[in-house]
C-alpha positions in Angstrom: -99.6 -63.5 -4.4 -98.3 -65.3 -1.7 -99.4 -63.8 1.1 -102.7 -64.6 -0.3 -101.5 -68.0 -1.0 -101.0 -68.6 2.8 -104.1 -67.0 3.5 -106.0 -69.6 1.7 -104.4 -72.2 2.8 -104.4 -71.3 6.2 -108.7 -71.4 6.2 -108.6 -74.4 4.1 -106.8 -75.9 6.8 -107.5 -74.4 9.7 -104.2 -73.3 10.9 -102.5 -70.0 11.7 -101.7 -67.2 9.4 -99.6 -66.5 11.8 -97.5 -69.7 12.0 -97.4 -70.3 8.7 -95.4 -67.0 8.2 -93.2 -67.8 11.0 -89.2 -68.1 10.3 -87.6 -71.3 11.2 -88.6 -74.5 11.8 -92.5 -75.2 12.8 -94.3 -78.3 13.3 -95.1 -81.2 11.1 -98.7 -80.0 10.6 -97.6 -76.6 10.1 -95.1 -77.4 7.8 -96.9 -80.2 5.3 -99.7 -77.1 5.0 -96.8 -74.8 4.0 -95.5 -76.7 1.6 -98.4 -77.3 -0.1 -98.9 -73.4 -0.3 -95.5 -73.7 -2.1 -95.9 -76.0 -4.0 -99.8 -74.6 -5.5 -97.7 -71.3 -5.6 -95.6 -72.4 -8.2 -97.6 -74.8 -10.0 -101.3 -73.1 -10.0 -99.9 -69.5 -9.8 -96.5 -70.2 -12.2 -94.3 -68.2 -9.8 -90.7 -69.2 -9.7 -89.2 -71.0 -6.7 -87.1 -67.7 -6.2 -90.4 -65.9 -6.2 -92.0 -68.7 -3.6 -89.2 -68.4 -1.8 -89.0 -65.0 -1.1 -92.4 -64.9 -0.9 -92.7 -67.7 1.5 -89.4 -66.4 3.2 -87.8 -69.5 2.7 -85.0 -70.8 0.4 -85.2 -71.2 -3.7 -84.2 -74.9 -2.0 -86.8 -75.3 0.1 -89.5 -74.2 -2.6 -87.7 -76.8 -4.5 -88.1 -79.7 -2.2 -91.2 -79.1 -0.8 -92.6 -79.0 -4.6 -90.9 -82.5 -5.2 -92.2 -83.9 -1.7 -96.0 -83.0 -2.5 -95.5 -84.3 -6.0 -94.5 -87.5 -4.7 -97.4 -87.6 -1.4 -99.8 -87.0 -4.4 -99.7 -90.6 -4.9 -102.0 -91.0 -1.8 -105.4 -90.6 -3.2 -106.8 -88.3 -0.5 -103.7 -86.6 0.0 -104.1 -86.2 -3.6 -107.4 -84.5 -3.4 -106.7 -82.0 -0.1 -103.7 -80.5 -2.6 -106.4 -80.5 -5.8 -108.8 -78.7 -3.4 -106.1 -75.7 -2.8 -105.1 -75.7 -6.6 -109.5 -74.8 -7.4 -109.7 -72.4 -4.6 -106.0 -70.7 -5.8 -107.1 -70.8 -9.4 -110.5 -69.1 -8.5 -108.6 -66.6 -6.2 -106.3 -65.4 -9.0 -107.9 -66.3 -12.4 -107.2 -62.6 -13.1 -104.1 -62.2 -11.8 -102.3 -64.9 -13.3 -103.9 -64.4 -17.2 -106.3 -67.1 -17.2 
C-alpha cells in the first residue's frame, strides 16, 4: 500500500515518484510531501510505523516523527486541508483494501 501511497501523493503534488522513493536526505519540498504520505499511511490506511517504515524505506523513527510533525502543521488551516485532500483520495484508493 505504500507504494501506492507515494503514487498518490506524488500527482497530488506534483512531484517525482522517483524522488520520493529516493534513500537519504531530499529536499524540503520533497520531504514535507513524504511525510505526509507517512503520516496518511498510518493514519487513513492503519499501517504500523514499522510497516510505513519499511514501506517508505525509512526508520519506525522517522514514521514516528513525521506523523507528530503533520499532526502539529495541521494547525495551519490550509496546510490542514492539502493533508485532508490526501486522506479522501487514500481512503477512496483503498476502501477495499483496508475493510471499510
Amino acid at each position: 500500500m505504500c507504494e501506492g501511497m507515494i503514487d498518490i501523493v506524488a500527482a497530488l503534488f506534483n512531484v517525482s515518484g522517483k524522488e520520493l522513493r529516493r534513500s537519504g536526505r531530499a529536499d524540503q519540498s520533497i520531504t514535507r510531501v513524504r511525510q505526509i504520505a507517512m503520516y496518511v499511511s498510518h493514519v487513513v490506511l492503519r499501517l504500523s510505523m514499522n510497516e510505513v517504515g519499511h514501506g517508505f524505506g525509512r526508520d519506525r523513527t522517522t514514521v514516528l516523527y513525521a506523523c507528530h510533525l503533520i499532526e502539529d502543521m495541521r494547525d495551519d488551516e490550509d496546510f490542514d486541508c492539502l493533508v485532508a485532500r490526501a486522506e479522501r483520495v487514500a481512503l477512496a484508493a483503498f476502501r477495499n483494501r483496508i475493510g471499510l
